[in-house]
Structure formats: structure tokens, C-alpha cells
C-alpha positions, 0 to 999 in steps of 0.5 A: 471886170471879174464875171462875178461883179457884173451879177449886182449891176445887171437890172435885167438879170433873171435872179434879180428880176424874180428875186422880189416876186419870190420874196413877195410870195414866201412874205404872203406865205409866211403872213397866211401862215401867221393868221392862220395858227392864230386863228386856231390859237383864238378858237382853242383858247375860247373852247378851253375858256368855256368848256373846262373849269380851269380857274386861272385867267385863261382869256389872257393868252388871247395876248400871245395871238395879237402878239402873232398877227402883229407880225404881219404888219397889217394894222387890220390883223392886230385889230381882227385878233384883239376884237375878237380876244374881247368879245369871246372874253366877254361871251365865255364869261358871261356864259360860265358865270352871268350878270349876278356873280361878281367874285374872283373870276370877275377880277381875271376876266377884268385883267384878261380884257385889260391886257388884250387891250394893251397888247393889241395898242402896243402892236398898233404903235410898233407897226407904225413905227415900222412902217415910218421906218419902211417908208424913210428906208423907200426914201433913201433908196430913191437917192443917187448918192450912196447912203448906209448907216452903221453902229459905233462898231462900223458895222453896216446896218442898212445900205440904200440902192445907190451904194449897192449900184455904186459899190457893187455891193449887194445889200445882203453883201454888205450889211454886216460888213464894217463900212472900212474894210468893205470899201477900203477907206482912205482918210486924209487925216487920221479916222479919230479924229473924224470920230472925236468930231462926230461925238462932239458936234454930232456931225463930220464932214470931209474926202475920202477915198474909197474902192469899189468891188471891183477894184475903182478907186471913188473920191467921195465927198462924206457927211456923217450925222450922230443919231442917239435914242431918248436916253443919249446914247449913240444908236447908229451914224447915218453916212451919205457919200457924193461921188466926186471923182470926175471933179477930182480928175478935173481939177488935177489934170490942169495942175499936171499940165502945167507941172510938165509945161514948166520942165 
């Protein structure tokens, strides 16, 4: 085997050993980094809101904020930088004009209030979603079979752990890859046909032959599944392959027994 395949197989290997803490740490980095310019951003806004006598709705860039700690993907952030958003509207508001005044400024400090709201539940629901998919992207990393999605294209968008221990190919490696070429896959009937099954029924089943990075030949059992969004359309094509090489060897080894019997 090449030295340079042994890389992605190694769990005791130092890069990958401290690959996660360093990813970790550059990620805590990153999110301090986040909630601090939002911070500022909030204590900037507030000082311009009270102390000048700008009459645009100023408060509403309290949004650009939420929309900053929102990448974080701490649910505590979002809700943080909102409530604060609110109660600074509320304080400058109340200080620059009062109970009494009800006018124009009432109207933008209402919308200002409105849209840090919606601002701030829209993050909400996205950091949900993210964290739904983190959690099913855990999932597929816990199974033994290899397991990657990709676009119409062929392009690979995500690849679980077990085709980067299987294949050889290290995430990073493969995602962006077209699945085909990476792996060199062989069908025993024409791909298009596979497809035409795929969009029809919304699912494929069949063999392939597929090669590894370093140079093995796998008989894989395939089952595609279609996934569209709300409007139809296809999003991507889960893929899951069962390695069935040894089954394969099984098989054709009586076959070949008894082929040189009969001569």
C-alpha cells in the first residue's frame, strides 16, 4: 500500500488525534469572537439611538446583531442579543420621547421591536433545523456501512465515517468529488437507466463495483433514495452501500471449482 493511503486509516495518527481539539478550539474562538462584535455592535446602536437625533428607525439594526450570534448556533445567544435589542428599544424610546408622544417615532420604534422579534424567532427555527441535521449527520456516522449524499450532478455533499474508513477517502477529500470518478464505479447495466428508475419510483436498488483509494476492487450492494423539497424538486440522492465482497468470493469460488472439475 502507497505510504500516502495509510494517512486516512491511522486513528492513532497525531494530526487526526489533535485535528478535533484544534477544530474545537479555532470553533470557541471563532463564537467569542462573534459575541463579542455583537456586543459592541448592540452598545453602539444603543449610544446612537439615545444620544443623536438621527430620525430614521435606528433600533432596527439591532436585527444585524441577532443575525451575528445567530451563528454561533446557541440558542442562549439569539435569545441574549434579541432580549436586549427589545429592552434598549424600549429604554431609548422612552427616554427620548415619553408616555405622551405618540407620532411617527412611536411607528418606527413599533417596527424596530417587530422586526428584532421576527429576527430573532427565524434564527430560532434555523438553529433547530441545524441542529436536526447535526444530529441525523451523528447517525449516519455511527453506521458501518458507507453512506454519502450528493446533487443530481454526482457531486458528493456529505460522506459519513464509514466510506472515509472504507474508501479511504477522507471527507474533506471527497466532498465535492462526483461519487463516479472517485470511486470508479462500474454498473452492470447502463447508469441511466439507474436514474430513470431513481426519478420514477424514488428509489434504486442494485451491485456495483466500486475501487478503493488504494487500488481494491469492493462489490457493494446500493440503494439510492430521492429526497425533493416542499416544491418537488430533487434536493439531493442519499446513497448507502453494503460491502459484499466476501459474499461475492463465496459464491464464485465453488462455481470456479467445479468449472475446472468438469475439464
Amino acid at each position: 500500500m502507497p505510504p500516502h493511503a495509510a494517512a486516512p486509516h491511522d486513528p492513532l495518527s497525531p494530526t487526526r488525534a489533535a485535528g478535533p481539539d484544534t477544530a474545537s478550539r479555532r470553533e470557541r474562538w471563532q463564537h467569542g469572537v462573534l459575541r463579542g462584535v455583537a456586543a459592541l455592535l448592540v452598545a453602539v446602536i444603543f449610544l446612537v439611538d439615545t444620544l443623536t437625533t438621527l430620525e430614521g428607525a435606528v433600533a432596527v439594526l439591532y436585527v444585524v446583531a441577532v443575525m451575528l450570534v445567530a451563528r454561533t448556533a446557541r440558542r442562549g445567544d439569539i435569545v441574549a442579543v434579541a432580549v436586549a435589542g427589545i429592552v434598549l428599544t424600549v429604554y431609548a424610546y422612552l427616554d427620548t420621547h415619553g408616555l405622551r408622544h405618540v407620532g411617527a417615532q412611536t411607528f418606527r420604534a413599533a417596527v424596530s421591536l417587530a422586526a428584532i422579534a421576527i429576527s430573532a424567532v427565524l434564527a430560532l427555527e434555523n438553529q433547530h433545523a441545524v441542529q436536526s441535521l447535526k444530529s441525523q449527520a451523528m447517525l449516519l456516522d455511527l453506521s458501518h456501512d458507507m453512506i454519502f449524499t450528493r446533487g443530481r450532478d454526482g457531486r458528493i455533499a456529505f460522506w459519513n465515517r464509514g466510506a472515509a474508513e472504507v474508501y479511504g477517502f477522507s471527507a474533506q477529500e471527497a466532498v465535492g468529488r462526483i461519487a463516479d470518478e472517485l470511486l470508479r464505479t462500474r454498473y452492470a447495466q447502463p447508469r441511466a437507466l439507474a436514474e430513470a428508475a431513481l426519478e420514477a419510483e424514488g428509489r434504486w436498488e442494485g451491485t456495483l463495483v466500486q475501487t478503493t483509494r488504494d487500488g481494491r476492487e469492493l462489490h457493494v450492494e446500493s440503494r439510492w433514495a430521492l429526497q425533493r423539497d416542499a416544491s418537488g424538486r430533487t434536493r439531493q440522492v442519499l446513497e448507502t452501500h453494503t460491502d459484499v465482497t466476501a459474499r461475492q468470493s463465496c459464491c464464485t469460488t465453488p462455481m470456479r471449482v467445479a468449472s475446472n472439475m468438469r475439464r
